[in-house]
N, C-alpha and C positions, 0 to 999 in steps of 0.2 A: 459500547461501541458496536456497531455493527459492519458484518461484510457481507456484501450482494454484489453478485452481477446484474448490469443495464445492458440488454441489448439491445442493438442499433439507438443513440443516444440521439443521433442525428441526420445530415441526408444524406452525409456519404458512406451511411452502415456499419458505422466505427461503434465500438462494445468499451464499457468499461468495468473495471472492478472498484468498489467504492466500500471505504472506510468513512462509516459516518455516524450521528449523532451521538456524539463525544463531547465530555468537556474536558480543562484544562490539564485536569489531574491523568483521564486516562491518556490522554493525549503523550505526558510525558511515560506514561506507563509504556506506551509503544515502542518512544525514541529510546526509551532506557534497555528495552528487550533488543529492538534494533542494532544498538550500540555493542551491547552485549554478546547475542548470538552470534551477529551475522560480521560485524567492524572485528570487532575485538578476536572471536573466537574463532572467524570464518567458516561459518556452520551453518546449514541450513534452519529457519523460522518459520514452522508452522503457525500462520498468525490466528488460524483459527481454532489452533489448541489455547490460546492466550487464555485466561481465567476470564478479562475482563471484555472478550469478543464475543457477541454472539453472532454465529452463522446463519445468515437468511436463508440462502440458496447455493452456496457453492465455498470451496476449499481457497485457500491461498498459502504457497511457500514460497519465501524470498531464499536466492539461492545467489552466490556469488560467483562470479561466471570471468572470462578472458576477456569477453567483449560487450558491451549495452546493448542488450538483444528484448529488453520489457517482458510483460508479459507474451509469450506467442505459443508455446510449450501448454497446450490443452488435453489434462486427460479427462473425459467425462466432463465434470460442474469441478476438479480440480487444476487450478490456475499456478501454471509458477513465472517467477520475476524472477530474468538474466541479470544482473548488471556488474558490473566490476566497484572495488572498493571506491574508486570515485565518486561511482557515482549513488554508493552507498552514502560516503559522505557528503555529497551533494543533498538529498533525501533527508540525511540531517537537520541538515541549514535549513530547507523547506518545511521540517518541520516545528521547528523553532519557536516562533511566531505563536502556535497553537498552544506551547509548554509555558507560555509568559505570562498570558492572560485569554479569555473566554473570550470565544469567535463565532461570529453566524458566517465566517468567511469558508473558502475552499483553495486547495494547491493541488493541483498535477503533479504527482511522484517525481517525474520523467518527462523527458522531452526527445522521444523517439520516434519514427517512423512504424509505427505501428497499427494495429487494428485494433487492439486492445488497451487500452491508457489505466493507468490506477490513480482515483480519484482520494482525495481523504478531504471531507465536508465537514464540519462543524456542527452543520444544522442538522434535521431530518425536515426530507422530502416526499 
């Protein structure tokens, strides 16, 4: 699995953080840390200490927060993700799909107002 930042993806110079070219197995590897760290224990996830993430270009920490605030929180090439236990669990669900069976598909983390989006792709690009 990898994690890279895209900047300007598109034309309104929106950035994203992208989890990708993964299969089924690390896929659940994720949801299982997810679950773990972040659901269960409410702890911050370094995803790019993961065993099975290799870091292209930049950092990511999921961090559980009051309110769905996405990635916006930029130190350097390190990224962290606000969101509340919902919408942790939400994230879950989205991830689901990818834990069931092998995808050249992709989902949006999140569905917030932001500049920043986190992508998790299937394929490589």
């Amino acid at each position: 699995m990898k994690l890279e930042f895209l900047y300007k993806i598109n034309e309104f110079n929106e950035h994203a953080v992208r989890l990708s070219d993964f299969n089924s197995q690390q896929a659940n590897l994720f949801r299982d840390a997810l679950t773990d760290v972040v659901i269960r224990q409410q702890k911050s996830l370094d995803v790019h200490a993961l065993d099975f993430v290799e870091s292209v270009n930049c950092l990511l920490t999921l961090r559980v927060s009051n309110e769905d605030i996405g990635i916006e929180d930029v130190q350097g090439k390190h990224f962290y993700c606000d969101l509340t236990l919902e919408g942790y669990n939400n994230m879950y669900k989205l991830l689901t799909p990818f834990c069931i069976k092998e995808s050249k598909g992709y989902q949006w983390l999140y569905d917030i107002d932001t500049p920043i989006d986190l992508l998790f792709s299937a394929g490589s690009y």
